[in-house]
Backbone as JSON Lines, residues from 0, in Angstrom:
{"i":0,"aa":"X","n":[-75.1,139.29,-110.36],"ca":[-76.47,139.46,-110.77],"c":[-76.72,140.9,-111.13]}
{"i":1,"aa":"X","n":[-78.05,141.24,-112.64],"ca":[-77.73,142.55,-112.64],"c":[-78.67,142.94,-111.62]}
{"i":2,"aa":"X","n":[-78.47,144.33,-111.24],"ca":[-79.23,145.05,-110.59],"c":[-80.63,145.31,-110.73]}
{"i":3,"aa":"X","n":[-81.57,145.03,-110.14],"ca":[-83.29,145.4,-110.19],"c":[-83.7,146.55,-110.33]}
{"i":4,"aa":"X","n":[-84.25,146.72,-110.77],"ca":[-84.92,148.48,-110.6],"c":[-86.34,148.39,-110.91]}
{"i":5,"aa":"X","n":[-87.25,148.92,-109.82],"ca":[-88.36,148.86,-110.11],"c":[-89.12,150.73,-109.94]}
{"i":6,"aa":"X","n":[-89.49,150.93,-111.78],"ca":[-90.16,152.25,-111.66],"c":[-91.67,152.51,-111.57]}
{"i":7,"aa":"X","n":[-91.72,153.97,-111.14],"ca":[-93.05,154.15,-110.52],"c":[-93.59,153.14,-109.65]}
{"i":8,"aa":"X","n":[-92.6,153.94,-108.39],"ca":[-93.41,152.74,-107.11],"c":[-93.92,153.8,-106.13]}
{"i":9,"aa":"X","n":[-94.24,153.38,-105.19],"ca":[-94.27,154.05,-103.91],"c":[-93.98,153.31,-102.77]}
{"i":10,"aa":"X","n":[-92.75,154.15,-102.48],"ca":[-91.97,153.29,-101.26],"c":[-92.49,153.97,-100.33]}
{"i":11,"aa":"X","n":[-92.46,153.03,-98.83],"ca":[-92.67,153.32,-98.0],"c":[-91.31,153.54,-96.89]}
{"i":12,"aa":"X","n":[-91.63,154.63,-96.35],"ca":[-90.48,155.14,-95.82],"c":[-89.78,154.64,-94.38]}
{"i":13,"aa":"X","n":[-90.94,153.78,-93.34],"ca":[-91.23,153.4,-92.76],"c":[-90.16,152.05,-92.69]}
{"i":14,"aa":"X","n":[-89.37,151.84,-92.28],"ca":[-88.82,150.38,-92.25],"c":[-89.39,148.99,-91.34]}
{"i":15,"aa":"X","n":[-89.75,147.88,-91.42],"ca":[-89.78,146.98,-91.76],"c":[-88.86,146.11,-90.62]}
{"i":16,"aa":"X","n":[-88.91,145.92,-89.31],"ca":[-87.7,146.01,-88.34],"c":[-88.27,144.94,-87.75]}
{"i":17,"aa":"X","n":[-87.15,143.63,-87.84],"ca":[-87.65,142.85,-87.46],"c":[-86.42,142.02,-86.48]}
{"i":18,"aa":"X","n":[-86.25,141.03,-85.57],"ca":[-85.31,140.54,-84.52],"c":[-84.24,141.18,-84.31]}
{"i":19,"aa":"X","n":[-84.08,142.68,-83.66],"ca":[-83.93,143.51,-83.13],"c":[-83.15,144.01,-84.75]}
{"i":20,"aa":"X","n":[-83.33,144.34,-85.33],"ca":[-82.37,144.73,-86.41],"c":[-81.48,144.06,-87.15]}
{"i":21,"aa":"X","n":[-81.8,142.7,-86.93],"ca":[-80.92,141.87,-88.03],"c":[-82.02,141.19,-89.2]}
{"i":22,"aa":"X","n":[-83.3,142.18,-89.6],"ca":[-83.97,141.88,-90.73],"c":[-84.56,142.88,-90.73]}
{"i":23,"aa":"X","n":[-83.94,143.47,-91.87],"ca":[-84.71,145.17,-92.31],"c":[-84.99,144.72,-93.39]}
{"i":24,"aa":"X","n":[-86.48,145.46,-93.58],"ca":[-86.81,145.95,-95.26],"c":[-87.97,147.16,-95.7]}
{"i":25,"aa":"X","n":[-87.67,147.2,-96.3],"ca":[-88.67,148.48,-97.12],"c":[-89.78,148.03,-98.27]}
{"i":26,"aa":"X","n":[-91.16,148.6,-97.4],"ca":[-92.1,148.05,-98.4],"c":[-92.35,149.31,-99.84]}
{"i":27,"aa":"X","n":[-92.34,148.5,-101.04],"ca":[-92.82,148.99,-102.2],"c":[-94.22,148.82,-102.93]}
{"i":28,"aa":"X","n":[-94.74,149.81,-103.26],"ca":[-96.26,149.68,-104.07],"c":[-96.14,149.7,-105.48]}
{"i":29,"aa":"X","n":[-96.0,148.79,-105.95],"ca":[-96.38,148.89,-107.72],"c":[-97.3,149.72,-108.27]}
{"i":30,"aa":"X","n":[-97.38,150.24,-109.7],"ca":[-98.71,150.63,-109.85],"c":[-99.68,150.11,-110.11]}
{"i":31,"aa":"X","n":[-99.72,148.67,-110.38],"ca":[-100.82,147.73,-110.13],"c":[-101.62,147.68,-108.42]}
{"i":32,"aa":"X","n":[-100.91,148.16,-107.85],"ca":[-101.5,147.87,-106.46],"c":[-100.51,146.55,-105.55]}
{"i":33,"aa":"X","n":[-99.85,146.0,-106.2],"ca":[-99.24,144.68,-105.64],"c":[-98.04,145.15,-104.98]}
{"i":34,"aa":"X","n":[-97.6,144.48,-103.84],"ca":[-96.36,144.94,-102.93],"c":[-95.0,143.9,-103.08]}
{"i":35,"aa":"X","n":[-94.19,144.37,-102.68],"ca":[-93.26,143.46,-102.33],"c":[-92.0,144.55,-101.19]}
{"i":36,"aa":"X","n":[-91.32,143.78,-100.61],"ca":[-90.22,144.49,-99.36],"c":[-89.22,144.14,-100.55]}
{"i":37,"aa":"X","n":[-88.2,144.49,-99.99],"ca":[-86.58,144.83,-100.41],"c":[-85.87,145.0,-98.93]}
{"i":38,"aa":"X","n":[-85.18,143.55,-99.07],"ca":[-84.44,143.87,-97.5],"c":[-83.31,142.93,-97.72]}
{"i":39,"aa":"X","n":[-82.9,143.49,-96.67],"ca":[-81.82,142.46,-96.09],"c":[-81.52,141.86,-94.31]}
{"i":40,"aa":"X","n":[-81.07,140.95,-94.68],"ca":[-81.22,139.99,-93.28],"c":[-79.53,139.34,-93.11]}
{"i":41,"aa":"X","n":[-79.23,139.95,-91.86],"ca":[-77.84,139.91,-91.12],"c":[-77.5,138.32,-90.65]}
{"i":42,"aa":"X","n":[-76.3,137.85,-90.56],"ca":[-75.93,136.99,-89.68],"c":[-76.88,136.17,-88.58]}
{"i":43,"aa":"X","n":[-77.77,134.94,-88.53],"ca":[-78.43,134.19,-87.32],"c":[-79.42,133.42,-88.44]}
{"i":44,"aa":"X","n":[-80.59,132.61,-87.29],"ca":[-81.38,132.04,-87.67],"c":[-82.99,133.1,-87.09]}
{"i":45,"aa":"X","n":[-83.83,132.77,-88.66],"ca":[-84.74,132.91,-88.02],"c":[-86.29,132.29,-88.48]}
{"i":46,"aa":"X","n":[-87.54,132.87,-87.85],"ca":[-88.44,131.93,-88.17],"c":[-89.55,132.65,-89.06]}
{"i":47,"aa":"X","n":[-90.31,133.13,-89.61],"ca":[-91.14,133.65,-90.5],"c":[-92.22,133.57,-90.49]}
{"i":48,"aa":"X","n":[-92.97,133.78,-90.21],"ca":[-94.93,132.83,-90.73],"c":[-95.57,133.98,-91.57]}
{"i":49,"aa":"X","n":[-96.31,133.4,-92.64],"ca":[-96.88,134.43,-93.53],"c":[-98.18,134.1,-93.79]}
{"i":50,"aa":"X","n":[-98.93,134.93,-93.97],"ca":[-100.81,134.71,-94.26],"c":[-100.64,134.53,-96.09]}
{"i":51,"aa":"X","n":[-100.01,135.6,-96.39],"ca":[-100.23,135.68,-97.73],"c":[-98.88,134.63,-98.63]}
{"i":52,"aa":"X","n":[-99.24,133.94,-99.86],"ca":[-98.15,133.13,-100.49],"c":[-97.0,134.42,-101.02]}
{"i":53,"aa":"X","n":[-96.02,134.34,-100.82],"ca":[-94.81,134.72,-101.03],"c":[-93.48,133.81,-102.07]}
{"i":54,"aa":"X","n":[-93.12,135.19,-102.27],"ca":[-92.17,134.58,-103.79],"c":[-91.06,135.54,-103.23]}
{"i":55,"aa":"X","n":[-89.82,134.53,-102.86],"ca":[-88.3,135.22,-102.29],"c":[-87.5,134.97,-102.91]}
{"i":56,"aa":"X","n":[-87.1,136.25,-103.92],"ca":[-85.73,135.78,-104.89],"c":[-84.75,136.74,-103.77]}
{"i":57,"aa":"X","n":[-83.47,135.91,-103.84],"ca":[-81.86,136.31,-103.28],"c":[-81.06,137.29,-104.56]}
{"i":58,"aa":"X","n":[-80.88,138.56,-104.23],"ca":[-80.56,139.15,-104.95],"c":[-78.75,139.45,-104.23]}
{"i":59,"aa":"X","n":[-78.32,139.08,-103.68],"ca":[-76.93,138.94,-102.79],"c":[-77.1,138.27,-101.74]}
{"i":60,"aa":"X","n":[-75.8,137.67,-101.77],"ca":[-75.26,136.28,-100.09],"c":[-76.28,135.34,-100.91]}
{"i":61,"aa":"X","n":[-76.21,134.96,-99.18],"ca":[-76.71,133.76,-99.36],"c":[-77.05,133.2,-98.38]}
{"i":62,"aa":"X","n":[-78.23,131.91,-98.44],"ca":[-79.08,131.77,-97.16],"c":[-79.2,130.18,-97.02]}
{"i":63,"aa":"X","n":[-79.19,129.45,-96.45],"ca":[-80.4,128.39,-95.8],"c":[-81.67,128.31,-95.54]}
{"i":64,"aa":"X","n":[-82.51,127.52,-96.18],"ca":[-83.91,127.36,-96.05],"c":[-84.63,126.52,-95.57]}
{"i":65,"aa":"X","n":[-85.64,126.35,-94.93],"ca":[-86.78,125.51,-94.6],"c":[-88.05,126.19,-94.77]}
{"i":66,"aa":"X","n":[-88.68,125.51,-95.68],"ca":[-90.39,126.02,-96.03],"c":[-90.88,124.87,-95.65]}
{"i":67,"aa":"X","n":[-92.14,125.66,-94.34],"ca":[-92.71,124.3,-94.3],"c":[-93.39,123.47,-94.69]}
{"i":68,"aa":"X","n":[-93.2,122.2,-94.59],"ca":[-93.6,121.23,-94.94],"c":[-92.46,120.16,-96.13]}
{"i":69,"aa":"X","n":[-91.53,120.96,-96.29],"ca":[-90.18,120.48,-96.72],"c":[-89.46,119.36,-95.69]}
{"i":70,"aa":"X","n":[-88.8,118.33,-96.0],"ca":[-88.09,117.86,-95.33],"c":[-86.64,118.19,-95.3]}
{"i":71,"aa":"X","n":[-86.15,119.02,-95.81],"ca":[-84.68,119.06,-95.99],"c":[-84.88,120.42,-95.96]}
{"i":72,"aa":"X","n":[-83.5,121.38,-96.01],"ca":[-82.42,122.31,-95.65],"c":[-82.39,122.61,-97.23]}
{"i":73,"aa":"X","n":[-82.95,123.94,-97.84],"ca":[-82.25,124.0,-99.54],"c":[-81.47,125.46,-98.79]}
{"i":74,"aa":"X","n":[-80.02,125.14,-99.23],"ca":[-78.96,126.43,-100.3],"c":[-79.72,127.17,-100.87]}
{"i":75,"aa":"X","n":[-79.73,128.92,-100.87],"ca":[-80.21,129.68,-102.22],"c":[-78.68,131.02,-102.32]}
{"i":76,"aa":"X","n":[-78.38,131.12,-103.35],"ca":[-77.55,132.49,-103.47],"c":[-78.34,133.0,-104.64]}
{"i":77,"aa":"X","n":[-77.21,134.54,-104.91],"ca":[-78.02,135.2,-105.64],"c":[-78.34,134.96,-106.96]}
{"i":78,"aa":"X","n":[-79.5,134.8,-107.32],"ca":[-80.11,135.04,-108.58],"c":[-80.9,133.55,-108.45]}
{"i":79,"aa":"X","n":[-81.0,133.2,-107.89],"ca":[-82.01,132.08,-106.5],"c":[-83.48,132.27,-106.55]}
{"i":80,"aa":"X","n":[-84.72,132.0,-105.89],"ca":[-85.76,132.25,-105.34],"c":[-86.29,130.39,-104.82]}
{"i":81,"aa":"X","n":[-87.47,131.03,-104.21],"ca":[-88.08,130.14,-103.65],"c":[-89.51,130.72,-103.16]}
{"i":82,"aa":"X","n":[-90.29,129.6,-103.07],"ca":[-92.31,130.1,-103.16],"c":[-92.26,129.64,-101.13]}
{"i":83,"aa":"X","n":[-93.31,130.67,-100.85],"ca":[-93.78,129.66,-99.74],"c":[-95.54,130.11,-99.44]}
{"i":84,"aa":"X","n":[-96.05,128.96,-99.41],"ca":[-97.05,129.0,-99.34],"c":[-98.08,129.83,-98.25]}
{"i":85,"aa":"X","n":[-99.26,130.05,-98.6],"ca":[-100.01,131.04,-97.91],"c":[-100.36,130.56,-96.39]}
{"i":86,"aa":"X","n":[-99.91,131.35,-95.17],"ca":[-100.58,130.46,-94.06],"c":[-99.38,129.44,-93.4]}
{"i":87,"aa":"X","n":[-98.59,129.38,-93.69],"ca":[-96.97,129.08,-93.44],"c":[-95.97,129.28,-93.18]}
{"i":88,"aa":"X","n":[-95.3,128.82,-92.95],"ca":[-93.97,129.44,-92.67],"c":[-92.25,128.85,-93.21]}
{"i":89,"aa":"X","n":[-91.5,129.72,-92.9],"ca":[-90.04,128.86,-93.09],"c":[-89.33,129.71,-92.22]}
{"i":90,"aa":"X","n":[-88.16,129.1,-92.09],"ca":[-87.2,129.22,-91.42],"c":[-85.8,129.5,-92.16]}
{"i":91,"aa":"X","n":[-85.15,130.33,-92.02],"ca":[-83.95,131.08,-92.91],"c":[-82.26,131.25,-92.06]}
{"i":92,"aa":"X","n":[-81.57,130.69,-92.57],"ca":[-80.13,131.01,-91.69],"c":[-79.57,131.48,-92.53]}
{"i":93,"aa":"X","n":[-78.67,133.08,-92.15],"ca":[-77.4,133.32,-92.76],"c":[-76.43,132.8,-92.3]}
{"i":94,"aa":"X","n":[-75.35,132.34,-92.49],"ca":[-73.94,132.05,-91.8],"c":[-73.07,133.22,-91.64]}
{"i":95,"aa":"X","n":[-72.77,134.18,-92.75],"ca":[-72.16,134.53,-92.93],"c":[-72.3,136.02,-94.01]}
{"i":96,"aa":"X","n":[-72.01,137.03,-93.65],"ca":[-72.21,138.5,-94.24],"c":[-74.0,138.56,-94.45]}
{"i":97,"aa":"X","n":[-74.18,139.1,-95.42],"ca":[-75.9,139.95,-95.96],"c":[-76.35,139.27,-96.86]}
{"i":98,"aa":"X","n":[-77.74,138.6,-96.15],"ca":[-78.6,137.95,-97.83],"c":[-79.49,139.57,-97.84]}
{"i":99,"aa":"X","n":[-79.48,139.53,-99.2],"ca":[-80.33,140.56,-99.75],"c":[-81.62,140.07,-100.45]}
{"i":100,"aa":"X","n":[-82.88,140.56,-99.59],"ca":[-83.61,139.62,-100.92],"c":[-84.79,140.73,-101.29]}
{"i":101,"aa":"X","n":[-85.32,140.32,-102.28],"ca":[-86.78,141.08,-103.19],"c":[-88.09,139.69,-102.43]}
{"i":102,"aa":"X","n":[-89.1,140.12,-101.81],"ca":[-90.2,139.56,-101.13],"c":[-91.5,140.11,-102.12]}
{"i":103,"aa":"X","n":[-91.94,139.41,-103.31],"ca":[-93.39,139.53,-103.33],"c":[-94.47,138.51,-103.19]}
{"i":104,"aa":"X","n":[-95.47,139.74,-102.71],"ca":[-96.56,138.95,-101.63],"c":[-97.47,138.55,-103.4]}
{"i":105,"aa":"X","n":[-98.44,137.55,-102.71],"ca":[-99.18,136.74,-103.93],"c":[-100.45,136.11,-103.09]}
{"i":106,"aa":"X","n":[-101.23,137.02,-104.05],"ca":[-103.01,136.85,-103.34],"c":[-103.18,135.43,-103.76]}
C-alpha cells in the first residue's frame, strides 16, 4: 500500500495509550478542524466503544473484526477499512505482528 501523508496538520504530541501499551496512537488536526489518530495496535484482543461514528482504514497487518451489531467475525488487511457507528462499539484481534491503522472520527 502506498504511503499516506497528510499536510498541514497539527499533531498532537501527547500519545493516545491504551491496554497497557498494546494500542498507541497519535491524534492529528486537519485544517478543516476534523481529527483522526494514526496508530498501531500489538498482538491480543480488544474492545472499543465510541460516541462519535468512525471510519478505520488498515494501512499494515492485519486484524479481526466485530462491529456491533454484526453477526460474524470480518478479516481486514492493508488497504481495508471499515465504518462503525456512533455510540457503539467493536471488538478487534491481532493474531499476529502490527495492525497499523488511520481512525477518522465523523460528526
Amino acid at each position: 500500500m502506498k504511503n499516506k501523508e497528510f499536510k498541514n496538520v497539527t499533531a498532537v504530541a501527547k500519545a493516545n495509550v491504551y491496554f497497557d501499551g498494546k494500542v498507541v496512537s497519535h491524534t492529528i488536526i486537519l485544517e478543516d478542524g476534523n481529527e483522526k489518530t494514526l496508530g498501531m495496535i500489538y498482538p491480543g484482543k480488544f474492545h472499543f466503544s465510541t460516541d462519535k461514528a468512525e471510519h478505520m482504514e488498515i494501512i499494515a497487518g492485519n486484524c479481526t473484526v466485530k462491529v456491533q451489531g454484526d453477526s460474524n467475525n470480518t478479516d481486514y488487511s492493508a488497504g481495508q477499512s471499515f465504518d462503525v457507528q456512533p455510540k457503539s462499539s467493536f471488538d478487534i484481534e491481532i493474531k499476529e505482528g502490527i495492525c497499523e491503522y488511520i481512525c477518522t472520527f465523523i460528526d
